[in-house]
N, C-alpha and C positions, 0 to 999 in steps of 0.2 A: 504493500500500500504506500502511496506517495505520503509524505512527510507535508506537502500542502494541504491534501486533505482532513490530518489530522486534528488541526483547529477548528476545522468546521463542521466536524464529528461531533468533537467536544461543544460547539458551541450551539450543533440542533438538539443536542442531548439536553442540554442547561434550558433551551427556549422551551421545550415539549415540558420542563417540568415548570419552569420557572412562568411563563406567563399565565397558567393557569391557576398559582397561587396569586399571581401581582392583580389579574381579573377580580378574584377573589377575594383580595384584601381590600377591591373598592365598592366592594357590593355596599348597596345602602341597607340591605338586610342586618348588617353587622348592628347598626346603633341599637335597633332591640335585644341582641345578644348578649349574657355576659361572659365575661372574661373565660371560665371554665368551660364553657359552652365553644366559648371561639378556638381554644385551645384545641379541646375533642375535634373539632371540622377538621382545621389544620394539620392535624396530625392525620384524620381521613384523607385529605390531599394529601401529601407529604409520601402517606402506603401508599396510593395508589402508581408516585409518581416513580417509589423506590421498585414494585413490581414490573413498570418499565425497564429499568434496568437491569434487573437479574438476568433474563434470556439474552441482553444483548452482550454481557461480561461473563455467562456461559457459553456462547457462540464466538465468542472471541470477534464481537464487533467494537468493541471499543479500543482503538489504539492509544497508546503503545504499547499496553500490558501484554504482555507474552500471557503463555495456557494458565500456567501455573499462579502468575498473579490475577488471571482473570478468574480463577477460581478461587482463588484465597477472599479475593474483594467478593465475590458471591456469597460467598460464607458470611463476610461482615455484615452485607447489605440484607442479608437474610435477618441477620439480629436485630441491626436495625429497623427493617420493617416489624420484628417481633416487638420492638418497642412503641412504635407508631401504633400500633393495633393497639396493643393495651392502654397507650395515653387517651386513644378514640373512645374504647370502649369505659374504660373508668371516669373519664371526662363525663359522655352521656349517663352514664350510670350516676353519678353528683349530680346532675344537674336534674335528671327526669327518673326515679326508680322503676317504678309502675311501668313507664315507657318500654324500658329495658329488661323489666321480667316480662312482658309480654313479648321482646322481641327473642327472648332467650328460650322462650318454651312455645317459640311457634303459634304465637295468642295473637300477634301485633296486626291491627286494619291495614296498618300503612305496607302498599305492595313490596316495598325495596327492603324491608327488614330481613326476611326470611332466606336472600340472595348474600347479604352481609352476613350475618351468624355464620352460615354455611362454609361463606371461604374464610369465614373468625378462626373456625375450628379448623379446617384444610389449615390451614397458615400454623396451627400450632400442632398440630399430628406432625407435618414436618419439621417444625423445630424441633420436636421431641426424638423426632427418629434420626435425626444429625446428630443430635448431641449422645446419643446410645447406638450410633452406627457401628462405631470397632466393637461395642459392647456385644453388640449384636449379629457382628460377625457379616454386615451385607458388602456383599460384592458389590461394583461396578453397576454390572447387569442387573441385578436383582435391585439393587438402587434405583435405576433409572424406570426399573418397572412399577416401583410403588410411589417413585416423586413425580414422576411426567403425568400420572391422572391427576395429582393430587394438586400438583402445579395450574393443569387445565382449571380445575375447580378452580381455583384461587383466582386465575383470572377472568373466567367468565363469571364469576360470584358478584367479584369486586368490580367489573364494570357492568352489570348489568344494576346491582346498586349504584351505584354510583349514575348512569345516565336516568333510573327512575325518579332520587331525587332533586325533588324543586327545591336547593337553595342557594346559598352563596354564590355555589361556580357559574361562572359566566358560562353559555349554553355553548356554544361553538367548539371553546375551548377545551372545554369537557369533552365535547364528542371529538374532538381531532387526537386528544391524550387516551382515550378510553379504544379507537382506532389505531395508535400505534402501540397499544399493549397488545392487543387479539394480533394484529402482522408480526409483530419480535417475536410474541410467543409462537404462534405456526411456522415461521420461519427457520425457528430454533427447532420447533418440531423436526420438522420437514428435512433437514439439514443432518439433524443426527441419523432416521431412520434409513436417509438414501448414504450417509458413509457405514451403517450397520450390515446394507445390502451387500452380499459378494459379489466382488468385481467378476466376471466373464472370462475362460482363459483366451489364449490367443485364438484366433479364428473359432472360438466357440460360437460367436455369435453369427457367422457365416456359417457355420454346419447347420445353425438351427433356419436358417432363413430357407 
């Protein structure tokens, strides 16, 4: 990869996360909010915009990290979203209880709750299975069998909450952020499964034709 492009990797990485909090921080929604309330959102934006990034520093689109530190940084950024989710979810939980037992036990009216819990818990099955993975002895393979559904979830969970609801985030920007999380992540899919395929030997694929 050219050494010109790398700036401007770096720099639509920062814009895909970065204008859709700046949107957000002008909503006029905010003045009836309080402080603990705006915190929780924040850190909803904040996950959504770190699960952008995992598939593209497991695929090794972000330069210049080599494999090895684009997976080290996957790991971090894994934690990090593990903290985003919990600031969101204790944030709401202070602020509205009722709200949040009913979205916790599948009671809640509002459509987007039941999408969020969902990948709440996807999100922390996989923390839990990273941090007892040597414990547990998974392979590679076997890893990638139980993280890539669980992953799926997590982003179709998290943006499908996320586009249902109606608040702060500016609409646009929302949908343009919540659109390059489902492309990284298929991407990433898509990219692993076709170098898992075995490659054809020589003229195999002429004998088969």
């Amino acid at each position: 990869m050219k050494l010109a492009k790398v700036p401007l990797i770096w720099a639509a990485l920062a814009a895909a996360i970065g204008v859709p909090l700046a949107a957000a921080a002008m909503s006029p929604l905010l003045a009836w909010r309080g402080p603990v309330y705006i915190v929780a959102g924040f850190a909803g934006i904040i996950a959504l915009g770190l699960v952008l990034a995992q598939p593209l520093l497991i695929g090794g689109y972000v330069p210049p990290l080599s494999a090895y530190r684009g997976r080290r940084a996957h790991h971090w950024i894994g934690g990090a979203l593990l903290v985003a989710v919990v600031i969101h979810v204790a944030g709401l939980w202070f602020t509205s209880p009722p709200d949040m037992i009913d979205a916790l036990t599948f009671s809640s009216p509002t459509p987007f709750s039941p999408f969020g819990v969902i990948a709440m818990w996807a999100i922390y099955t996989v923390a839990l299975l990273a941090a007892l993975r040597r414990r547990l002895g998974l392979r590679l393979r076997t890893w990638r069998i139980v993280h890539i559904p669980l992953a799926l979830v997590i982003v179709i969970g998290s943006v499908v909450h996320c586009l249902l609801i109606e608040g702060t985030m500016e609409t646009m920007s929302k949908a343009a952020l919540c659109a390059l999380v489902l492309a990284a992540t298929m991407k990433v899919i898509i990219d692993l499964w076709t170098r898992r395929k075995p490659r054809p030997l020589p003229g195999e694929s002429i004998a088969r034709q």
